[in-house]
matplotlib code that plots the C-alpha trace (Angstrom):
import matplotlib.pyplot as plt

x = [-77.2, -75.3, -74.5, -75.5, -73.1, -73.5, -71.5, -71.3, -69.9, -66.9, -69.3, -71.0, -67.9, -66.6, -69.7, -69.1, -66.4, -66.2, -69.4, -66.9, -64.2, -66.3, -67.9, -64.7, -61.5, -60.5, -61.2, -57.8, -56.5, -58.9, -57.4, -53.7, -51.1, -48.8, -45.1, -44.3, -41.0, -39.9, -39.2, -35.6, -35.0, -32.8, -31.1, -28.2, -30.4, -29.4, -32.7, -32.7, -29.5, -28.2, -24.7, -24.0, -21.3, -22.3, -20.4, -17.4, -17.6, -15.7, -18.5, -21.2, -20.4, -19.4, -22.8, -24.5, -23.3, -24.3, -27.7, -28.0, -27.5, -29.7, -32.8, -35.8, -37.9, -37.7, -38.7, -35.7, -34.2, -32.1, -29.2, -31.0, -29.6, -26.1, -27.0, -28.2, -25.1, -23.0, -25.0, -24.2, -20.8, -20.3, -22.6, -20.5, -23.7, -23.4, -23.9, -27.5, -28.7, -30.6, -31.3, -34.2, -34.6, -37.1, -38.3, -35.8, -35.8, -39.6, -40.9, -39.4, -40.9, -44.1, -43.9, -43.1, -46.0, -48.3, -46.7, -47.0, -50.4, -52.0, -55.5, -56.6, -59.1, -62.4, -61.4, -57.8, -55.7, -54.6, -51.2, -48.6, -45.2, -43.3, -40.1, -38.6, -39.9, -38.9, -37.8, -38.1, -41.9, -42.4, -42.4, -45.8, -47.0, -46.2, -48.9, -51.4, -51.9, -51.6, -54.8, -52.1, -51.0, -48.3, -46.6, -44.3, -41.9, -40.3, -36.4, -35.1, -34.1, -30.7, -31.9, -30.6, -33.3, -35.4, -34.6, -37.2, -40.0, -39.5, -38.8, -42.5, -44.3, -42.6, -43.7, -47.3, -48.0, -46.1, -45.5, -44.7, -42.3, -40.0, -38.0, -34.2, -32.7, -28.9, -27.8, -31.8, -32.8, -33.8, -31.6, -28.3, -26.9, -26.2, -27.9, -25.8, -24.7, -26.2, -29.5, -29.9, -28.5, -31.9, -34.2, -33.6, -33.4, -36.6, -38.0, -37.2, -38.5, -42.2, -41.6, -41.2, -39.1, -36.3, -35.7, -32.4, -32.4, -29.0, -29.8, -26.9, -24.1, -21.8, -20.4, -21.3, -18.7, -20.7, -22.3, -25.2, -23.6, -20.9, -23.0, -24.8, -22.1, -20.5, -23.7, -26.3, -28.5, -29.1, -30.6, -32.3, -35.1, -33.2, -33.4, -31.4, -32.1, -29.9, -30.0, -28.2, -29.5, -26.8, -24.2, -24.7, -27.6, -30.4, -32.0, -32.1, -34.3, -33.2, -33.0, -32.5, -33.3, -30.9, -31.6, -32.4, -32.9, -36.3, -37.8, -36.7, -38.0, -41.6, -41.5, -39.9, -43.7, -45.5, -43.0, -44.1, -42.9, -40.3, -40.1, -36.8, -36.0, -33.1, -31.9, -32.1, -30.5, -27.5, -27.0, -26.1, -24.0, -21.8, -21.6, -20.6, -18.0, -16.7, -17.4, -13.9, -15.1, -18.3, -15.6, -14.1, -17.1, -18.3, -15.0, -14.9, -18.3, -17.1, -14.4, -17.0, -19.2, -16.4, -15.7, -19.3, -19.4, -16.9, -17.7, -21.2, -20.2, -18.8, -22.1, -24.0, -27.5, -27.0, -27.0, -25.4, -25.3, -22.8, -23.8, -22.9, -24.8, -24.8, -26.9, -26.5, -29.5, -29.3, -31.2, -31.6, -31.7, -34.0, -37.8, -40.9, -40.7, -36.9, -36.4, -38.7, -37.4, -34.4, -35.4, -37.1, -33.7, -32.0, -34.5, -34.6, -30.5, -31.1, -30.4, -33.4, -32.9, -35.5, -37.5, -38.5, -39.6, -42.8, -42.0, -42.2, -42.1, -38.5, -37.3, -38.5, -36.7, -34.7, -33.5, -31.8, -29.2, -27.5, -23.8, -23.0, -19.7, -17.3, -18.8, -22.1, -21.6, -19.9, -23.2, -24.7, -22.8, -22.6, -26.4, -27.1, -25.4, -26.8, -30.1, -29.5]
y = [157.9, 157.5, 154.0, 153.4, 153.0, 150.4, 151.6, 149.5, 151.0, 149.8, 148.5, 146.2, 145.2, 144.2, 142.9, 140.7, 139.3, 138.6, 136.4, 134.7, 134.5, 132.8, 130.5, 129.3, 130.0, 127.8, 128.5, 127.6, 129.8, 132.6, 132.0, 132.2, 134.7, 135.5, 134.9, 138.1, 140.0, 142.9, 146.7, 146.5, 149.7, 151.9, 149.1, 147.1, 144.2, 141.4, 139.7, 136.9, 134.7, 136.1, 135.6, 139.2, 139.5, 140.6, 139.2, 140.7, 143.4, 141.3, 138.6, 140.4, 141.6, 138.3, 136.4, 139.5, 138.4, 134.9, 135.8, 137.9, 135.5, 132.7, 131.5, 133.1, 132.9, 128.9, 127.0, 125.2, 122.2, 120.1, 122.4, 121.6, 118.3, 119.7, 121.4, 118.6, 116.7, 120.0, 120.0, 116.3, 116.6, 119.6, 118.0, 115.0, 112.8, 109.3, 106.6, 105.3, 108.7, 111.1, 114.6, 116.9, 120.4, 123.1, 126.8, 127.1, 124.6, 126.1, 123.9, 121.2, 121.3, 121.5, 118.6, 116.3, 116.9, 116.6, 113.3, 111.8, 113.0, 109.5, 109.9, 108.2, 105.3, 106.2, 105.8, 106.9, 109.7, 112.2, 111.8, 113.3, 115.6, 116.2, 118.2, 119.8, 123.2, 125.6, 125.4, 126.8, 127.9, 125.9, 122.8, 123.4, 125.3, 123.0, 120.5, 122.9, 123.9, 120.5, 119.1, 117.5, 117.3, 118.8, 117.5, 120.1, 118.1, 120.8, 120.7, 121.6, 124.3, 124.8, 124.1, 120.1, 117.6, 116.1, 112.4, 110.1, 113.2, 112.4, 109.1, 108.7, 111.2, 109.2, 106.2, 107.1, 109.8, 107.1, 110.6, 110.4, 112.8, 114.1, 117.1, 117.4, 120.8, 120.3, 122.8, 124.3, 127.9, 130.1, 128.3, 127.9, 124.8, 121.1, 118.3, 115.8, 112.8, 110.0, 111.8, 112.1, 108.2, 107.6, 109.8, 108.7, 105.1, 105.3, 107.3, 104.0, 101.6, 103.7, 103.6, 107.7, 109.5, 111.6, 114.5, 116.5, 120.1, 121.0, 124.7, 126.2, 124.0, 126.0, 127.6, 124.2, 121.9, 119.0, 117.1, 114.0, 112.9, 111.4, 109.3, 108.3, 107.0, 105.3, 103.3, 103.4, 100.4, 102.3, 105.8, 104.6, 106.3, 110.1, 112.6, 115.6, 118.7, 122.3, 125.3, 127.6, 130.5, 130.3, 129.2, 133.2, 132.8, 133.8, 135.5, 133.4, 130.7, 127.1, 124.5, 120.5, 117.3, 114.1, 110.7, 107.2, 107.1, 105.0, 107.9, 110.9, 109.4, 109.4, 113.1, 114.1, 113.0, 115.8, 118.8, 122.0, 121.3, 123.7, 124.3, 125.9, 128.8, 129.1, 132.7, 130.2, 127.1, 129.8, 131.5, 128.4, 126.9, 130.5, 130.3, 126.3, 127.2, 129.6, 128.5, 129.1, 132.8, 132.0, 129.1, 132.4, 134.4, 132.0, 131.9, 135.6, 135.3, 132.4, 135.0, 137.7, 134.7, 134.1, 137.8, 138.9, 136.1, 137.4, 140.8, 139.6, 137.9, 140.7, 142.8, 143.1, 141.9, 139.4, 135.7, 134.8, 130.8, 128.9, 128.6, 126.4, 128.7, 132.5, 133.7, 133.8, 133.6, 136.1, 136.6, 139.8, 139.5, 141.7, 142.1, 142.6, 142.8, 143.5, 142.1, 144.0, 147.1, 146.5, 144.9, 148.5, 150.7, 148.7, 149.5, 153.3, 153.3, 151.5, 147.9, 145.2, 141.9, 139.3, 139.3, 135.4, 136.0, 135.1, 132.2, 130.0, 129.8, 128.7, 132.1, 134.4, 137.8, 136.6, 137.9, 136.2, 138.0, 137.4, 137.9, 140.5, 141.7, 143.5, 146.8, 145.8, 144.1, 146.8, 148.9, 145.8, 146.2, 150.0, 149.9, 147.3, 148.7, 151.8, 150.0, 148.1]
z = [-102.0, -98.7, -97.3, -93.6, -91.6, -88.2, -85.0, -81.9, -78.9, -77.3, -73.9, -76.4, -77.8, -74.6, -73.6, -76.6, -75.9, -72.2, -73.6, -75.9, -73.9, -71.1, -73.5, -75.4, -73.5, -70.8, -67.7, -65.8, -68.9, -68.2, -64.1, -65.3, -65.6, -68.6, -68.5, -67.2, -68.7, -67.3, -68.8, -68.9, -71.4, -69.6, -67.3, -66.6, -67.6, -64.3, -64.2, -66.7, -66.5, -70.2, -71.5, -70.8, -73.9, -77.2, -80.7, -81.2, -84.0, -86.7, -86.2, -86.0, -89.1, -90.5, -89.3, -91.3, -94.2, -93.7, -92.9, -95.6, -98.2, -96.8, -98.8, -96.7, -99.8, -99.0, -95.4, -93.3, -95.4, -94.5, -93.4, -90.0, -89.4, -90.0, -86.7, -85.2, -85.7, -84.7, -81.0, -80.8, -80.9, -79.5, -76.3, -76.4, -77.3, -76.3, -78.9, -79.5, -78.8, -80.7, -80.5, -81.1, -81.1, -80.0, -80.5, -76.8, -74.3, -73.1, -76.1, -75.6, -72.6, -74.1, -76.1, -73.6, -71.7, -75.2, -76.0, -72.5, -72.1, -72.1, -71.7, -68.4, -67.7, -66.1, -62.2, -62.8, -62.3, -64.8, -65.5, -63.0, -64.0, -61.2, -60.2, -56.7, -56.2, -56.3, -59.9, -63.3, -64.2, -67.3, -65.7, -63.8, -66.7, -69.5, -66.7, -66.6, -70.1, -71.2, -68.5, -66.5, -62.8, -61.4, -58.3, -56.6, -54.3, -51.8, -51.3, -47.9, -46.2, -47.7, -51.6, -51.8, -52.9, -50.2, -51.1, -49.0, -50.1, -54.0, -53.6, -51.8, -54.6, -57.1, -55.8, -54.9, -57.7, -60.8, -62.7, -66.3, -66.5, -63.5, -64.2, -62.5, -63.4, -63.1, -61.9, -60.6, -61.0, -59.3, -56.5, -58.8, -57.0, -58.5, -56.6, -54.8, -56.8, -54.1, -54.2, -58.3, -58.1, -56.0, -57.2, -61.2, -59.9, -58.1, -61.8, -63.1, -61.1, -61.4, -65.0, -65.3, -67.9, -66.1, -68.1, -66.5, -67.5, -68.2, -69.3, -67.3, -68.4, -69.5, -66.1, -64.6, -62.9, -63.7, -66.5, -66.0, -69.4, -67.5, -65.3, -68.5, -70.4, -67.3, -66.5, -69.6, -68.9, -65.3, -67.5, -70.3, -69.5, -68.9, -71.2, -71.5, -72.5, -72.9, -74.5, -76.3, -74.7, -71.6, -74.7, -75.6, -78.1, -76.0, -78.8, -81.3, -79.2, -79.6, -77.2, -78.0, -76.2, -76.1, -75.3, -76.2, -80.2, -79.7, -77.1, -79.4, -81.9, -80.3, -79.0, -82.3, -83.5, -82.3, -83.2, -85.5, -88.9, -89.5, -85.9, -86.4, -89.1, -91.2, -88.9, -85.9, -87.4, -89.4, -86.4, -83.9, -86.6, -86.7, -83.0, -82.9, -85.4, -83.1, -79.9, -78.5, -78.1, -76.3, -73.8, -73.4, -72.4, -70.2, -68.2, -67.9, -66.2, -63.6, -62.3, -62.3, -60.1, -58.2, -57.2, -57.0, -54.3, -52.3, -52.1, -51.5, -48.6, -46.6, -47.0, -43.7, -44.4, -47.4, -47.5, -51.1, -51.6, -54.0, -57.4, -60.4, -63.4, -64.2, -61.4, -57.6, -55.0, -52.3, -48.9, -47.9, -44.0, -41.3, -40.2, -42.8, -47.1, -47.0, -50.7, -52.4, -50.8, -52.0, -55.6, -55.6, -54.7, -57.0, -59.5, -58.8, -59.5, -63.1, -62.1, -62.8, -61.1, -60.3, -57.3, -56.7, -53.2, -53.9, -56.0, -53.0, -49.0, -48.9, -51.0, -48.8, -49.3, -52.2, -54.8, -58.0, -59.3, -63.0, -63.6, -66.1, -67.6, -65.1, -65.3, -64.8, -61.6, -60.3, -60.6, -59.2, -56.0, -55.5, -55.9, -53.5, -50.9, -51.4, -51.4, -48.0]

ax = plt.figure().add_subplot(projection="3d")
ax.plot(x, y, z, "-o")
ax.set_aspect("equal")
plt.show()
C-alpha cells in the first residue's frame, strides 16, 4: 500500500505567505530595506572603514591557541567582566562610571532606544531620537524599528553642526536620546567644541540623554572624555560609546557604552543574556593585551590619511575634506551622476568604496573612501584617476 503523497505548488506557497507576511509582519518592516553589504570578494575592500592590517603571524597563531582551549561547551562566565574592567582602563573611564557592552556598537544602539521607549500618554507624542544628518544609519533605524521618531537635524554646507537648528529641534521635539558622533561618518570631521558645549547643554536643559559616538577614536585628535572629566556635573547625562571594530577587531563585533553608573545600570536591564561569547570576550582581551601593535597600526594609517590627502588634493575634479577617522569624503566635481560613474570605474579596476551620494542632499556625488595599508591605496589612486 502506497502513502499519498500532498504537493502544493510553489504559486500557492507564495500565495501563502505574502497572506502571512501581510497579516503579521509590520508594515514599515515590510516598507524597509536591509543593511545592505556589498560583494567585496575579489577587491581591495575600501568601503567599510576597517582597520586594514591583519594580526601578525606570531599572534594569529598565539590567539589560536587561546581560542582553542576555551570552554565552548559552557556559556560566557564571568571572564566577561575582566573585559569590562580592561575597556575601562584602556578608555581611561572616569570614576562613577560604568560600562556596558554590546553584540558591536549597532546594539548598543538598539538598546537605548528599547529602554527609552516610554510609552506616550493619549494626546502625546511618541518619543523623539534625534541626531545631525547626515550620519551613521543605525541611529534612524534603531527609531524606526523600535515605533519611535526620528528627527534628522541637517548640518551645513561644509559638514559642522548647525547650532541654532539643534538647539530649536531639541527644544521643540524634547528628544530622549540625541546622538553626537565624534568624529561623524560618513562626513569624517569632529564638531567644534563651542557647538557640542551648546548642543549637549541644551540636551540637558530638555532632559535628553547625549550619547557621543566615539567609534572612530583611535586616529582621532580628540576625546569628549576630556571635557567630561574637566566638568562632570555639566554631562551627567552623556553617554559614550566606542567600538572595537576601528581598534582592529571588526570581526569579532563588540562595542561598549560608558557613563553614569545609575544610567548603565538601567540600559544594562534590557541586554541579551550572554550577549557576548567567550571568542568575542577572548579575542578583545588578546588584543588589549597587545594593544601596542594595533597603536602601531593605527599610526601607519594616519600617515597613509595624511598622504592620501595630499595626492587627493592635486587631482583635477575631487574635493577631498579633512578627516579625523579612517575614511575621507570626496566630491567628485562636474555636470550630471559623476560619482556613480566613477564609484562604477573604480569598481571595474577591483576597488569597492562606498557611494553615499544618495545618503542625503548635502553628499551629492560623494564618495567615502577608507584608508587601507600602503599598497592598497596606491590602487586606490591609480584607479581613480583612471576613473576620472
Amino acid at each position: 500500500m502506497t502513502q499519498a503523497t500532498h504537493t502544493t505548488t510553489p504559486a500557492a506557497n507564495d500565495s501563502a505567505v505574502q497572506a502571512l507576511i501581510q497579516r503579521r509582519i509590520r508594515q514599515d518592516v515590510q516598507s524597509m530595506h536591509a543593511y545592505a553589504i556589498q560583494d567585496s570578494k575579489g577587491m581591495v575592500k575600501l568601503d567599510a572603514m576597517e582597520n586594514p592590517h591583519r594580526l601578525p603571524p606570531e599572534l594569529q597563531e598565539a590567539l589560536g591557541k587561546r581560542l582553542g582551549a576555551l570552554a565552548l561547551n559552557r556559556y560566557p562566565d564571568g571572564r566577561v567582566n575582566d573585559l569590562r574592567r580592561a575597556l575601562a582602563a584602556h578608555a581611561g573611564m572616569p570614576g562613577g562610571f560604568d560600562i556596558m557592552l554590546g553584540n558591536g556598537s549597532d546594539e548598543i544602539i538598539s538598546l537605548l532606544a528599547m529602554a527609552c521607549d516610554v510609552p506616550a500618554q493619549p494626546g502625546t507624542p511618541k518619543p523623539v531620537i534625534l541626531a545631525p544628518v547626515p550620519g551613521f544609519v543605525m541611529y534612524a533605524m534603531s527609531a524606526q524599528l523600535q515605533g519611535l521618531d526620528f528627527c534628522g537635524v541637517p548640518l551645513t554646507a561644509d559638514f559642522a553642526l548647525d547650532v541654532p537648528a539643534m538647539v530649536q529641534a531639541i527644544t521643540e521635539r524634547q528628544p530622549a536620546i540625541i546622538y553626537l558622533a565624534y568624529p561623524n561618518n560618513p562626513t569624517a570631521n569632529l564638531w567644534d567644541e563651542a557647538d557640542m558645549a551648546r548642543v549637549v547643554a541644551a540636551g540637558a536643559a530638555a532632559g535628553s540623554l547625549v550619547v557621543i559616538d566615539e567609534a572612530y577614536q583611535p586616529f582621532s585628535s580628540r576625546t569628549y572624555f576630556d571635557v567630561i572629566r574637566a566638568n562632570p556635573a555639566q554631562n551627567a547625562h552623556v553617554l559614550l560609546m566606542r567600538t572595537m571594530s576601528k581598534f582592529g577587531l571588526a570581526g569579532v563585533r563588540l562595542g561598549y557604552m560608558m557613563g553614569s553608573a545609575a544610567l548603565i545600570a538601567q540600559v544594562d536591564k534590557v541586554r541579551p543574556p550572554y550577549n557576548i561569547s567567550v571568542l568575542n570576550y577572548e579575542c578583545a582581551l588578546f588584543a588589549l593585551a597587545h594593544q601596542d601593535v594595533f597603536a602601531a597600526q593605527a599610526q601607519d594609517v594616519l600617515a597613509q590619511r595624511a598622504m592620501l590627502l595630499i595626492v587627493l588634493r592635486t587631482m583635477d575634479g575631487v574635493k577631498a575634506w579633512d578627516s579625523d577617522a579612517n575614511m575621507i569624503l570626496i566630491r567628485i566635481l562636474g555636470e550630471g551622476e559623476r560619482a556613480q560613474k566613477v564609484f562604477d570605474g573604480l569598481k571595474a579596476r577591483g576597488v569597492l568604496v562606498k557611494n553615499v551620494s544618495k545618503m542625503h542632499p548635502l553628499l551629492a556625488n560623494c564618495l567615502r573612501l577608507t584608508v587601507g595599508t600602503a599598497d592598497e591605496n596606491l590602487q586606490l589612486l591609480t584607479a581613480l584617476k583612471e576613473s576620472l
